[in-house]
TIVO-720311 format. One record per atom (N, C-alpha, C, O, CB): y, z, x negated. Coordinates in steps of 0.02 Angstrom, whole numbers, plus 50000, padded with zeros to 5 digits. Atoms other than C-alpha are relative to their C-alpha. Glycine has a CB too. Layout:
! residues N
YZX
...
END
This chain:
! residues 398
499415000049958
500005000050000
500625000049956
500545002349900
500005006150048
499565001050034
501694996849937
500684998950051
500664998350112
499784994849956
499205000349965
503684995449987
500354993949959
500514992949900
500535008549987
499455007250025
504624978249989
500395001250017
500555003450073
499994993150018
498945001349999
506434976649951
500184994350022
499854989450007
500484999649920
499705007050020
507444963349992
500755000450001
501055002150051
499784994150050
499014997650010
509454964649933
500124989150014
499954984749975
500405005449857
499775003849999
510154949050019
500594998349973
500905002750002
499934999550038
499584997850025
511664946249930
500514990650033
500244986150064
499785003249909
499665005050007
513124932249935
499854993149961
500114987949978
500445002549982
500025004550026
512514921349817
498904999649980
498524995949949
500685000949937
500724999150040
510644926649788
499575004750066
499735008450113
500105005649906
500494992949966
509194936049861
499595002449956
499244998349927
499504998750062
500224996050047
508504948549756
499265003750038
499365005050097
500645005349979
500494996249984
506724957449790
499444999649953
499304995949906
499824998650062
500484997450042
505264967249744
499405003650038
499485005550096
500345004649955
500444997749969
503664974049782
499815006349953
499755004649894
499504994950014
499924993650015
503474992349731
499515005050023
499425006550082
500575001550022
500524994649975
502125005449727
500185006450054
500775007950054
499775003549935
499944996349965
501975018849856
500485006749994
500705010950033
499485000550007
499804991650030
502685032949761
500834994249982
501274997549954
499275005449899
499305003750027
504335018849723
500005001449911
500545002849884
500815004450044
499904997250086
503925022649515
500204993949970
500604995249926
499235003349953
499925005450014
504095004649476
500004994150041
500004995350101
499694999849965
500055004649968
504034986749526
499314997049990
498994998749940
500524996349989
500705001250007
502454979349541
499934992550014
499374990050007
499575004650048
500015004750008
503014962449572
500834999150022
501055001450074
499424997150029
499215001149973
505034956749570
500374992749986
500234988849941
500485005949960
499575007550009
506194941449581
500494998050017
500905002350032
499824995550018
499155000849960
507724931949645
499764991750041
499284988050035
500964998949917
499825007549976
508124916049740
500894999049978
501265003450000
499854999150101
499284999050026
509954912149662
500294993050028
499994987750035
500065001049907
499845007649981
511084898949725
500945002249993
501375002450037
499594996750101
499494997950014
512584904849617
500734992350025
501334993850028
499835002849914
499565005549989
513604886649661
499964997250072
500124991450087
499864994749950
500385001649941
512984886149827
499864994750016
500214992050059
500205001850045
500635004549997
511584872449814
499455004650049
499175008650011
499664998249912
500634997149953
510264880349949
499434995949987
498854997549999
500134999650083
500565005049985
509364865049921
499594999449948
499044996549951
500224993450017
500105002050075
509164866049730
499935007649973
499985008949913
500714995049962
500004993050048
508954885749711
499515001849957
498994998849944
500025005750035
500484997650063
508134893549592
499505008049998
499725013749990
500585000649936
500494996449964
506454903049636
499845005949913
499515003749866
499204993250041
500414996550061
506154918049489
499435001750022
499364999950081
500285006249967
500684993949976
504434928749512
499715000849913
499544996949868
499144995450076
500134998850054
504084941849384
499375005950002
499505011150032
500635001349968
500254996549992
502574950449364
499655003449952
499635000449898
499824998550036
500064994550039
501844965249279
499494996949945
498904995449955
499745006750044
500665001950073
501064959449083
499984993350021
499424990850026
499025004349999
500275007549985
501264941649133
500904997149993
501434999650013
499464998650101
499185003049990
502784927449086
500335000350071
500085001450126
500044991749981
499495001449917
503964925649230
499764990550012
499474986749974
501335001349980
499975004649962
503954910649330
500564996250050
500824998850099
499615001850024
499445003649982
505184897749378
500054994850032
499834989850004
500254998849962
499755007049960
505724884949503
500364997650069
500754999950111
499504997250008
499105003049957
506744875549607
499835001250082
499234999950086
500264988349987
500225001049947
506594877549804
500515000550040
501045002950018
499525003350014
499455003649960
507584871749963
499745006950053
499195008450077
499904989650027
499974992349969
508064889450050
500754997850077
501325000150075
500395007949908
499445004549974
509204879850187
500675006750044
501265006050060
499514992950069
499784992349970
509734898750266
499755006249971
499245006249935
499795000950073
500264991949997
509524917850253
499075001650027
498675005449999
500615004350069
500444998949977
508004916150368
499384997549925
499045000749885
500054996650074
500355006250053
507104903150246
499955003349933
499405003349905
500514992349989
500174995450074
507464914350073
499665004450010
499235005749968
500525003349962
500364993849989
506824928650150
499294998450002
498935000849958
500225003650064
500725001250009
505084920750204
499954998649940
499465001749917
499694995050038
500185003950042
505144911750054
499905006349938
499585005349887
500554993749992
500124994750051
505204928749955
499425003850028
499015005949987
500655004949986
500594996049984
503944937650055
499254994749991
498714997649996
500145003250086
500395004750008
502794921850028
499845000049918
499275000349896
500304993750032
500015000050058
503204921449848
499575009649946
499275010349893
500874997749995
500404992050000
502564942849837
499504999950020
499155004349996
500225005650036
500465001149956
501214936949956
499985008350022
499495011850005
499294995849968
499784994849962
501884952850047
500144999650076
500605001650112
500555001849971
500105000849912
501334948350222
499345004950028
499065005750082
499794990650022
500514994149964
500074961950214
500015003449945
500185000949891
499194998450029
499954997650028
499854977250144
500655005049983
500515010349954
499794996649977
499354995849977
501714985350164
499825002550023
499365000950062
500514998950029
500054994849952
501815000950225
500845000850020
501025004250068
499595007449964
499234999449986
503784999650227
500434994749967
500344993749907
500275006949975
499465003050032
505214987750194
500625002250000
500845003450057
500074994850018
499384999250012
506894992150127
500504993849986
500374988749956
499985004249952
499655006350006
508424981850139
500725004749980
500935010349992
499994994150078
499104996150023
510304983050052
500124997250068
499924992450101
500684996249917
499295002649950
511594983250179
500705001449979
501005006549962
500005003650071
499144997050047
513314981950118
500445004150047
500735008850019
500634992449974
499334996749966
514534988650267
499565002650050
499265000150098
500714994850030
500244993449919
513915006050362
500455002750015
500435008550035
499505006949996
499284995449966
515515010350407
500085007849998
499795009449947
500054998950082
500074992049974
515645029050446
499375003050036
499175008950040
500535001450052
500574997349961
514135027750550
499415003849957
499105008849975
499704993950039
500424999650019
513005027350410
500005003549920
500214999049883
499814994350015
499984997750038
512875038750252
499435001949968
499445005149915
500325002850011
500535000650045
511195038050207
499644994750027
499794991550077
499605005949992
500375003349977
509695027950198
499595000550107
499445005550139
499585001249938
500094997749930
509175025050390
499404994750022
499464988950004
500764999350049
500255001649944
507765020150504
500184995050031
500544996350079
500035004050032
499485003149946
508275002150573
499385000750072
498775000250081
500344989749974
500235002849903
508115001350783
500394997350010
500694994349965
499955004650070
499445006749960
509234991550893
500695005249966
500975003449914
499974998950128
499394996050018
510645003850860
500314998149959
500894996049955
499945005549984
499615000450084
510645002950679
500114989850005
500614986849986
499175003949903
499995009749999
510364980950706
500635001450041
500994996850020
499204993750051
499285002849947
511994981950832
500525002649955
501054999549947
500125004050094
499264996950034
513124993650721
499954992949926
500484989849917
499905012149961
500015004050042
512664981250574
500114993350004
500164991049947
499585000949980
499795003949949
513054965450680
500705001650016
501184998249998
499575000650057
499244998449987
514534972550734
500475001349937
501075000949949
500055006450046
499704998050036
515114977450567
499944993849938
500044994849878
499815006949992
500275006550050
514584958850484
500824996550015
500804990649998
499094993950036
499505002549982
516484954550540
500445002349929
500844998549902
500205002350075
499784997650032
517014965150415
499614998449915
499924998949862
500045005950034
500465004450062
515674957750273
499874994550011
499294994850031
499355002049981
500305004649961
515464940550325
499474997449959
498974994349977
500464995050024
500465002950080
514654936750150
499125002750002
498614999449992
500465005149908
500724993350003
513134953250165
499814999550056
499364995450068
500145008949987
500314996849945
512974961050340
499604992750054
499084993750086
500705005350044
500375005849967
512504942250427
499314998549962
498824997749998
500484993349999
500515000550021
511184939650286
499515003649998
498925002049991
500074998849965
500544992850008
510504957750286
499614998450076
499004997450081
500535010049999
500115000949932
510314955350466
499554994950011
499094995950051
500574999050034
500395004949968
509534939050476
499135004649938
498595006349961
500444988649981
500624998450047
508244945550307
499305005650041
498695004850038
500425004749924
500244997549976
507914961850424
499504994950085
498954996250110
500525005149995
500395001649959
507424950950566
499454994849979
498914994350007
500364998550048
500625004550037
506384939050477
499405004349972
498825003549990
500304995749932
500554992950004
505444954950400
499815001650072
499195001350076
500395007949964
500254996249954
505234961650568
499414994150056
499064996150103
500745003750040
500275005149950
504404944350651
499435001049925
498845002549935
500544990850033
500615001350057
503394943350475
499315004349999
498715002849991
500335001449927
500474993650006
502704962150481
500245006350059
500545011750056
500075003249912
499894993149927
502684970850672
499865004449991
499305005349967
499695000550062
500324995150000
502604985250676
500125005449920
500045011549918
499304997050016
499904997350040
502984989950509
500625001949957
500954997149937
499684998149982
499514995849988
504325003050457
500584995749978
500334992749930
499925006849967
499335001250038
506014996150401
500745002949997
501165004950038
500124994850013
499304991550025
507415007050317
500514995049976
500434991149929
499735008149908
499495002150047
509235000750301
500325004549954
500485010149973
500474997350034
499874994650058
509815008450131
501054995949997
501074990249972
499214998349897
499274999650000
512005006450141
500555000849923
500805005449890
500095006350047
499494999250065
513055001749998
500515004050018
500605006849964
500334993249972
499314997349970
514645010650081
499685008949981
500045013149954
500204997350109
500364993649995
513345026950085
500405004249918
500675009749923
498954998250000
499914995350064
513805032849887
500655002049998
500855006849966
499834996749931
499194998750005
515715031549922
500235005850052
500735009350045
500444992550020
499874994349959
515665043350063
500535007249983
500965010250015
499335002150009
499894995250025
515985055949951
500895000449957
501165005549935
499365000449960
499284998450025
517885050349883
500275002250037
500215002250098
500394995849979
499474996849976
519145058849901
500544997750023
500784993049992
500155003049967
499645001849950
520505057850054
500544994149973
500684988549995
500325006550029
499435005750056
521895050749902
499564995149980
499854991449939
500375003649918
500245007850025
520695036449867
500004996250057
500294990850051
499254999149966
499995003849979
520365030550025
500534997950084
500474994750136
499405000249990
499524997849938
521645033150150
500734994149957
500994994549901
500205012150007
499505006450008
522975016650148
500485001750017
500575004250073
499924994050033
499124998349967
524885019050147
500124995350060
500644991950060
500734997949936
499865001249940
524785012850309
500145004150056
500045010150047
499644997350011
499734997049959
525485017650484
499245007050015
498685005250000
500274993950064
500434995050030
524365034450488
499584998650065
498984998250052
500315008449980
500395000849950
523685031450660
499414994250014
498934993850053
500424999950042
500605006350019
522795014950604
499335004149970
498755002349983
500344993749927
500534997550048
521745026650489
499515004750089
498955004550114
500485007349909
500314995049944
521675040150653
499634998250059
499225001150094
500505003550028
500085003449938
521445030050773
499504993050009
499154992450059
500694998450017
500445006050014
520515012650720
499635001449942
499564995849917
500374993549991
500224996850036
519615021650585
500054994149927
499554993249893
499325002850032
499855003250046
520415009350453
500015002049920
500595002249899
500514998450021
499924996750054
520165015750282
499734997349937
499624991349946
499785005650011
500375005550031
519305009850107
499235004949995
499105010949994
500424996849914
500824995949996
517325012450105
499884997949956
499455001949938
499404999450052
500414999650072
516835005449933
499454996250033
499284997250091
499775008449961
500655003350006
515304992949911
499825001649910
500125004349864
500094990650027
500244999850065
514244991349764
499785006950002
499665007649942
500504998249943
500224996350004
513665007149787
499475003049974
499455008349943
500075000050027
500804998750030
511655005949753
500094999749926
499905003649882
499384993850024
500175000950085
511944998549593
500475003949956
500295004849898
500084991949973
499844995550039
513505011049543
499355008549989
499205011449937
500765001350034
500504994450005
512145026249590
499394998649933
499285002649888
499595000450082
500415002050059
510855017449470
500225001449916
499985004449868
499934992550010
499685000950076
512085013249326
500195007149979
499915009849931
500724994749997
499824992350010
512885030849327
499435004349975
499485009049936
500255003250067
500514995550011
511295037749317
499494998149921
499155001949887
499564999550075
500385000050063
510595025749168
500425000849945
500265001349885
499634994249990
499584997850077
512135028949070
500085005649962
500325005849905
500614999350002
499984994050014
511975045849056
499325002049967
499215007049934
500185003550058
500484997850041
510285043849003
499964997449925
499745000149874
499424998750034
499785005250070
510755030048868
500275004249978
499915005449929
500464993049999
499634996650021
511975042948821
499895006849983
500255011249960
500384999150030
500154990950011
510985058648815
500475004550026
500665007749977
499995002549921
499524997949970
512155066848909
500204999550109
500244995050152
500444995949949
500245000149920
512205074249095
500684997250025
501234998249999
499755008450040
499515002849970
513215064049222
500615003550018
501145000550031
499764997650048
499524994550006
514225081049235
500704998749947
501304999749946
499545006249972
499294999550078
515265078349078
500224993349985
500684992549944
499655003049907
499615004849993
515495060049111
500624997050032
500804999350086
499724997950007
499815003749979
516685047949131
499974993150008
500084989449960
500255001549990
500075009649999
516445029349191
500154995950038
500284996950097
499464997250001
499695005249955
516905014349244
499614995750000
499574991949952
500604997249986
500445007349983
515655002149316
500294995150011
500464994650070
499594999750053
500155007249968
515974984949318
499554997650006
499154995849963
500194995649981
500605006449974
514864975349437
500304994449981
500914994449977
499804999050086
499775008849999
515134956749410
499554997550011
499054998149975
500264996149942
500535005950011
514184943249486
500474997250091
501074997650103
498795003249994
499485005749957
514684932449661
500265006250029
500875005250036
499664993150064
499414995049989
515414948749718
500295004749933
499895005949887
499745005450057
499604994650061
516524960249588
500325005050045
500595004350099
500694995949943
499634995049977
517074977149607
499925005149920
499495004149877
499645003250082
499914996150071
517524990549454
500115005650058
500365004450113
500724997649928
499904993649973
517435010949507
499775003949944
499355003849898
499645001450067
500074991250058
517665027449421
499755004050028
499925006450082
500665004749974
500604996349991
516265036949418
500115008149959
499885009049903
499354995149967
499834992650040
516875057349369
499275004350015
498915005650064
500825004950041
500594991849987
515565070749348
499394997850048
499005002250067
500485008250056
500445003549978
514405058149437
500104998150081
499694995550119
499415003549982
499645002249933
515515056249598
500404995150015
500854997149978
500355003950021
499605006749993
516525039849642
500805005650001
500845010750035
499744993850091
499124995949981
518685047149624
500154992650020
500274993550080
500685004449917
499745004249990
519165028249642
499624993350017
499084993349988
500355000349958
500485006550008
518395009149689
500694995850008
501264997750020
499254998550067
499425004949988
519364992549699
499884996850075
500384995550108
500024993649936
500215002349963
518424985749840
500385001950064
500935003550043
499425000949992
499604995549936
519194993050047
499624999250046
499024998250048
500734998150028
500255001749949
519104991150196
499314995250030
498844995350069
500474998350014
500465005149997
518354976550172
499324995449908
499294996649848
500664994450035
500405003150082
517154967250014
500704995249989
500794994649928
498974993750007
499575005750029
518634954250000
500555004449942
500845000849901
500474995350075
499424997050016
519854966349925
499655002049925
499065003949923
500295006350057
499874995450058
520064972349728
499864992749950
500274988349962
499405008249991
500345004450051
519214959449588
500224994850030
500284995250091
499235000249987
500255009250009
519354939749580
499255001650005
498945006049975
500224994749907
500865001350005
517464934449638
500024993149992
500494989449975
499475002350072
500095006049977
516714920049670
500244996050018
500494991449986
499814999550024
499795002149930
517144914549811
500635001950041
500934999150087
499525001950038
499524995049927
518354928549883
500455001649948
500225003349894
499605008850053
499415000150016
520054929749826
500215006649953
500465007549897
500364999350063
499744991450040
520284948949793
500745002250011
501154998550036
499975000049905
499284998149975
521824957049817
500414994349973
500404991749918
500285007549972
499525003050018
523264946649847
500695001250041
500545003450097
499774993949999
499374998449968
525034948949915
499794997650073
499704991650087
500694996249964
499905000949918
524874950750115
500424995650010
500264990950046
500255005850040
499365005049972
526634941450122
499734991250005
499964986750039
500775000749931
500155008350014
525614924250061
499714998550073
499914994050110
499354997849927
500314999149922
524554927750226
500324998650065
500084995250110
499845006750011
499444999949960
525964929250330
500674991550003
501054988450041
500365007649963
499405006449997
526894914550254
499514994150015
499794989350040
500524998449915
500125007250002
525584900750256
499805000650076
499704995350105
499404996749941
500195001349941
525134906150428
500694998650060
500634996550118
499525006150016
499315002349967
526984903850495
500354993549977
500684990650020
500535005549989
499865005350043
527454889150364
499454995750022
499634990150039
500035001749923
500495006850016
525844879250374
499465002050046
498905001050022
499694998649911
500384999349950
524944884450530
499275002349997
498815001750038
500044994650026
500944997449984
523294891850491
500125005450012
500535009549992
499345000249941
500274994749955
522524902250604
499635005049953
499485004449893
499484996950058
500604994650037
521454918650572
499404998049972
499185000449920
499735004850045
500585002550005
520004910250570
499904995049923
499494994749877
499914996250071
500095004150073
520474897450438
500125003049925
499815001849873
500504994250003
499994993050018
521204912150357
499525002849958
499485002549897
499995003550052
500684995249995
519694922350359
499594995149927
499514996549868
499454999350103
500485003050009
518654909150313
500314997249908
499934997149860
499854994250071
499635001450091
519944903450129
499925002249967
499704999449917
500555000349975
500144992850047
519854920350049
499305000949989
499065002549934
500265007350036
500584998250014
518174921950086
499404992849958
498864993849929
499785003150076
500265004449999
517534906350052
499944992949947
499494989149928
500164999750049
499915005550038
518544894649946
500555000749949
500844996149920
500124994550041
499704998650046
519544905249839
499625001949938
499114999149919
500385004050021
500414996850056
519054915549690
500084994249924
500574990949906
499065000850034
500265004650063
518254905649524
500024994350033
500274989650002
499265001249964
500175006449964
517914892749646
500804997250020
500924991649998
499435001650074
499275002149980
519774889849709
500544997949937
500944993349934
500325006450040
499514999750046
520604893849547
499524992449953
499864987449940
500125009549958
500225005350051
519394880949434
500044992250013
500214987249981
499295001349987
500155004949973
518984869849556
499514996549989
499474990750009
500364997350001
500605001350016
517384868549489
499415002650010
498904999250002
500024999749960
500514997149978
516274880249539
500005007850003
500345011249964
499524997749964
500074991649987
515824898949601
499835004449948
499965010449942
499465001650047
500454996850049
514894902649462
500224999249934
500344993949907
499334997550003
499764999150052
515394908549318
499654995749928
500104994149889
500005007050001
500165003250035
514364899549193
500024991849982
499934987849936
499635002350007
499815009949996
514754882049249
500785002349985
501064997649955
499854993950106
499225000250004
516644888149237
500105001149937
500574997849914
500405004950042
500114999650057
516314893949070
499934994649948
500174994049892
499595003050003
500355006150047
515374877749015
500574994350000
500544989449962
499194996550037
499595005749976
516944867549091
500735003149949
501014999849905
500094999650105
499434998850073
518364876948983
499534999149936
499714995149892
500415009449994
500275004550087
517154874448828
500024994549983
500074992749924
499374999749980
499505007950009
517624855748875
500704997649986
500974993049955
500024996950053
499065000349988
519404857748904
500225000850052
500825001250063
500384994049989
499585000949935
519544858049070
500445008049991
500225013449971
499404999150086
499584996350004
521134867749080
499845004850066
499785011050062
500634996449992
500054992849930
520894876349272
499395001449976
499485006549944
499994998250103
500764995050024
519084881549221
500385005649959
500485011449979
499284995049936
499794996150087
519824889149048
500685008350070
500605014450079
500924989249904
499904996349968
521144896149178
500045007950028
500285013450014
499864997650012
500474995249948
520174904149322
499735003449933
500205007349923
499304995550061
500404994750048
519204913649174
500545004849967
500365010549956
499544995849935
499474997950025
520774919149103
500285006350043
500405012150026
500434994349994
499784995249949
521364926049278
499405006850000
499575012750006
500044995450079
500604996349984
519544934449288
500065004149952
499795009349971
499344996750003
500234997950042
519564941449148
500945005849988
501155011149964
499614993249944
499184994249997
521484948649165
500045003750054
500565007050057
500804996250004
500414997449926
520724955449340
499725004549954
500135009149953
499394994450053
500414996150005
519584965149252
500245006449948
500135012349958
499464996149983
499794996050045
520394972449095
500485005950045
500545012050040
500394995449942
499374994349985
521804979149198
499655004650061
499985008450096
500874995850031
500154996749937
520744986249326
499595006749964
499445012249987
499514994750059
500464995050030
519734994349182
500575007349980
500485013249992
499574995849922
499324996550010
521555002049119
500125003650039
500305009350022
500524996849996
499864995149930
521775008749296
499565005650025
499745010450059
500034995850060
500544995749984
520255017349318
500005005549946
500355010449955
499324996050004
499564995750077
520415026749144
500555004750011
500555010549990
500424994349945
499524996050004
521995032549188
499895003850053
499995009950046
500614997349995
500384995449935
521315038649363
499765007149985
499905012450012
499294996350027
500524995150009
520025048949273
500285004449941
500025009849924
499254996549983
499514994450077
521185056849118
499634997649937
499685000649883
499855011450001
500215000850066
520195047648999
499074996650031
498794998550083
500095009349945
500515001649977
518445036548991
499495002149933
499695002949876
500054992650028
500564997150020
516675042348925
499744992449965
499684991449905
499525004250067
500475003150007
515765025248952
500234995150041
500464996450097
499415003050010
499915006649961
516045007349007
499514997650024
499024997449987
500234995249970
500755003249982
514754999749097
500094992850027
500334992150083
499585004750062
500105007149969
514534979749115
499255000150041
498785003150015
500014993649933
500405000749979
513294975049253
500084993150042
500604989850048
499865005450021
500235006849941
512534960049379
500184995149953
500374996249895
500484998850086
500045006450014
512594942149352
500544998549941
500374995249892
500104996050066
499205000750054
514394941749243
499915004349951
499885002249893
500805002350034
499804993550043
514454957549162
499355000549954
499365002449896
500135007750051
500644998050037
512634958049111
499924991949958
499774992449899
499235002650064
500025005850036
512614938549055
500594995249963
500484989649939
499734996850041
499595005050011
514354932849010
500315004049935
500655009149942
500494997750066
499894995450085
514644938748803
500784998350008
501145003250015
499514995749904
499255004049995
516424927648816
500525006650045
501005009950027
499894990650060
499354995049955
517134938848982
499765006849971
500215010949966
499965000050107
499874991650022
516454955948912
500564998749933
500965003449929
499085005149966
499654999250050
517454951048752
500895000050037
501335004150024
499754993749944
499544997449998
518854946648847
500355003350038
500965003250044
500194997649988
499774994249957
518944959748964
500125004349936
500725005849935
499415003250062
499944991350033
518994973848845
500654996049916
500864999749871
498675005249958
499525003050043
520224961948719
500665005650028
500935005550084
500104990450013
499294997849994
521754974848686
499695006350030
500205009850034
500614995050047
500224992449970
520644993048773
500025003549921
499935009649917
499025000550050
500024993850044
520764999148593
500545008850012
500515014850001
500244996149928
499524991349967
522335010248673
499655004650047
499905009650071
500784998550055
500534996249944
520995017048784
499765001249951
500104996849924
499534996950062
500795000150045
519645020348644
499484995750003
498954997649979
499615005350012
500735004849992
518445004248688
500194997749965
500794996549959
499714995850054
500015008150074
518234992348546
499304997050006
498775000150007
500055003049889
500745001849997
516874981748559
499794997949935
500184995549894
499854994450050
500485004250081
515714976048404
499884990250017
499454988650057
498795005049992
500075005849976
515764957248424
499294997149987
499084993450031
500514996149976
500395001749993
514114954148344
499455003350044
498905000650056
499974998849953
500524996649965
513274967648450
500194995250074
499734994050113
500105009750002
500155002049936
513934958648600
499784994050012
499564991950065
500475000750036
500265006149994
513514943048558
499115000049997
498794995050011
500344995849941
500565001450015
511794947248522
499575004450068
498975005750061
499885002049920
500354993749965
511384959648683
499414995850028
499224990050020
500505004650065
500475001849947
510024961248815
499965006650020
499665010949987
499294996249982
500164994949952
510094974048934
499335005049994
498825003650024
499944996350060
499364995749974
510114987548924
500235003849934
499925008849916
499805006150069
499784997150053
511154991448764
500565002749997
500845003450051
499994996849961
499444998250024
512654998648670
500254995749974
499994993749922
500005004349967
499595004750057
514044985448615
500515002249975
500854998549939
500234993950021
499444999250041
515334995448562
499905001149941
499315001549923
500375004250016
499875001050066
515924996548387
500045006449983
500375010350016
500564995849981
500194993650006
515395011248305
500475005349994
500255010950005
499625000349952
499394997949987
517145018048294
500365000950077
500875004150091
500334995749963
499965002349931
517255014148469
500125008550019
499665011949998
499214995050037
500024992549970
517805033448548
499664999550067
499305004050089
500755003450011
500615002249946
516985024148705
499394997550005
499324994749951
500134996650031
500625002350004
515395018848729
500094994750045
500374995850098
499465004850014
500055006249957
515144999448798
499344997750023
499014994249984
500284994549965
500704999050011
513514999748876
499764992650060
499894993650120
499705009750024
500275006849958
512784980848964
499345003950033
498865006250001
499744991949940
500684997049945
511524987949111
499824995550021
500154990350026
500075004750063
500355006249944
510374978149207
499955004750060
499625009950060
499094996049976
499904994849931
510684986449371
499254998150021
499014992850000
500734997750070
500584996749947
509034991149479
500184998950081
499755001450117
499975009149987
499884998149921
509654990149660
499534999850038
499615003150089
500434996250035
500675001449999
507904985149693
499665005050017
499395005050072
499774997749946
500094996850031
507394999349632
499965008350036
499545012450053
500414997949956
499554994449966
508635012149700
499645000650081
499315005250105
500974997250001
500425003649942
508075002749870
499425005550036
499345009750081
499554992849963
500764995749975
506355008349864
499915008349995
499565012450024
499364997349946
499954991350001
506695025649821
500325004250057
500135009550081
500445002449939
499854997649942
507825027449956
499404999350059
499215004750083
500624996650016
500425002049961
506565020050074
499475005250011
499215006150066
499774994249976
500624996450020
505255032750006
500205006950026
499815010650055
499794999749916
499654995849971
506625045750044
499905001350066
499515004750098
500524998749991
499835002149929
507015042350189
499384999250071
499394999150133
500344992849985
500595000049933
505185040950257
499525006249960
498985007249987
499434990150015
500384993950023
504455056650146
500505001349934
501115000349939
499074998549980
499874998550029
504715062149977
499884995049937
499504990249929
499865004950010
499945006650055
505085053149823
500255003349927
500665007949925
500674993350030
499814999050074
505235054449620
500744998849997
501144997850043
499594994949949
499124996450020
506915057049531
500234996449955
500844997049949
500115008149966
500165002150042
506585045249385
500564991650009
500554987550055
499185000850002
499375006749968
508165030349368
499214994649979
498874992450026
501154997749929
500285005550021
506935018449270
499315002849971
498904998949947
500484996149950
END
């Protein structure tokens, strides 16, 4: 018997098949469709004492990756439970939960507010649930780890009755994989999450950076919504409200078209004009293209200063943490994110970063910070919650 994950994500679907007790993975992989090709994605499967495995397959929806991952686990029997990320639980939801109709309607209802996550989680959970009747499924809540900031982080200088009244406030994503990272940096570091300080950057088709004190979130960039804080992909990240206001009185777009710009056709993808994904944008300034070279430029001045801000949040940083798709694979943006943090204490070692692999140390041994490349777990985290959440469960990050 065993517990399947599946973390639908914006640009990818991530899953794993996981022993009873959640101690490991027992078979894990992705479907990735970082440029959004559906037709041309890219099938991993990795399994225990054996190479990985690679290839191309036509995933045309959410429904379609999902079988196509439970096909690829041959995890159509034998589950005793599936766990799924969900990015936006609003207030309702603060831990791992039990889905019924309830939890499927608050997550539905709250996919307005993720249009990128909560529609895919949703379709992944119902595709699990036609695949394997009858058998348990736990939504596990990125929003769940942020619960815990404090009123000055997430409470918006806005009219106060928006907060009181429409329960408007910021909830933080990225959550699973800050709980993970926090927890392997402290072991990388010999040192209890008590006496840390850190700043996770996630990077991959979503971005978000948060300060992690004494092993509690004080700050995130992310809000109300996933569109807000970082340059991504796809989604814009904070930008002056007034532009909002002007192109929709100047140049007539609606909410909808709106909605759909920021989320959809800004980001790496807007600014390059070449693609979502950071590695084709990469490969296109190593040509010349000037907006590629750009967009990486912006991304990468997104990130430094967000790292600067968080730092000063916390009175000082312990431990940097690069993670996901960017942070864990792109040597170029960790260099020039942290270009000029020596006034902080980060210095990076350039040949350590050029040479990493997850999960190491790249700072420079002078470094008063530690620069540590994680391979986040959310997977992982997942199943443990899951295990939680339906009995008792080990304590163990990796």
């Amino acid at each position: 018997m065993s517990i399947l994950v599946i973390n639908a994500g914006s640009t990818s679907l991530k899953f794993g098949l996981f022993d009873a007790d959640a101690h490991d993975a027992l078979l894990s992989g992705s479907i990735d469709w970082p440029g959004g090709d559906r037709q041309r994605a890219k099938l991993t499967v990795r399994r225990r004492s054996e190479p990985e495995t690679r290839s191309v397959v036509d995933v045309p929806d959410d429904r379609a990756a999902t079988l196509c991952a439970i096909q690829a686990l041959g995890a159509d029997h034998g589950v005793n439970a599936v766990g799924h990320r969900v990015v936006h639980g609003g207030t309702e939801f603060q831990g791992a939960t039990r889905i019924d109709e309830r939890v499927t309607a608050t997550i539905s209802r709250l996919g307005e507010l993720a249009p990128l996550h909560n529609p895919p989680a949703l379709a992944a959970i119902k595709t699990a649930e036609a695949a394997m009747p009858g058998v348990p499924q736990v939504a596990v809540f990125d929003t769940a780890f942020f619960a815990r900031l404090p009123a000055r982080a997430y409470v918006f200088p806005l009219p106060h009755e928006w907060y009181e009244q429409w329960g408007i406030r910021r909830f933080g994503f990225h959550g699973i994989s800050n709980t993970y990272c926090a927890a392997r940096a402290a072991e990388q570091l010999k040192r209890p999450q008590s006496e840390l300080r850190i700043v996770t950057c996630h990077l991959g088709g979503g971005c978000s950076a948060t300060a992690v004190r004494n092993g509690l979130p004080v700050a995130t960039t992310m809000g109300f919504t996933p569109l807000a804080g970082l340059m991504m992909g796809t989604r814009s990240g904070s930008v002056d409200p007034g532009i909002l206001f002007h192109v929709q009185r100047r140049h007539g777009l609606t909410v909808d078209e709106l909605d759909h710009a920021l989320n959809y056709r800004s980001g790496l993808l807007g600014a390059s004009g070449v693609s979502a994904d950071m590695a084709k944008v990469e490969a296109a300034a190593n040509q010349g293209d000037q907006r590629a070279q750009l967009a990486f430029d912006i991304f990468a001045d997104n990130v430094r200063s967000i790292i600067g801000a968080m730092t000063v949040t916390m009175g000082g940083i312990d431990a940097l943490v690069f993670t996901d798709r960017i942070g864990e694979g792109s040597r170029a943006l960790r260099a020039a994110a942290c270009d000029g943090l020596d006034c902080i204490g980060v210095r990076l070692d350039p040949q350590r970063n050029a040479d990493c692999r997850p999960d190491v140390d790249v700072a420079a041994t002078d470094s008063a910070a530690r620069i540590l490349v994680i391979h986040t777990r959310e997977e992982l985290m997942i199943a443990r919650e899951v295990r939680r959440a339906l009995g008792s469960s080990p304590t163990e990050t990796h």
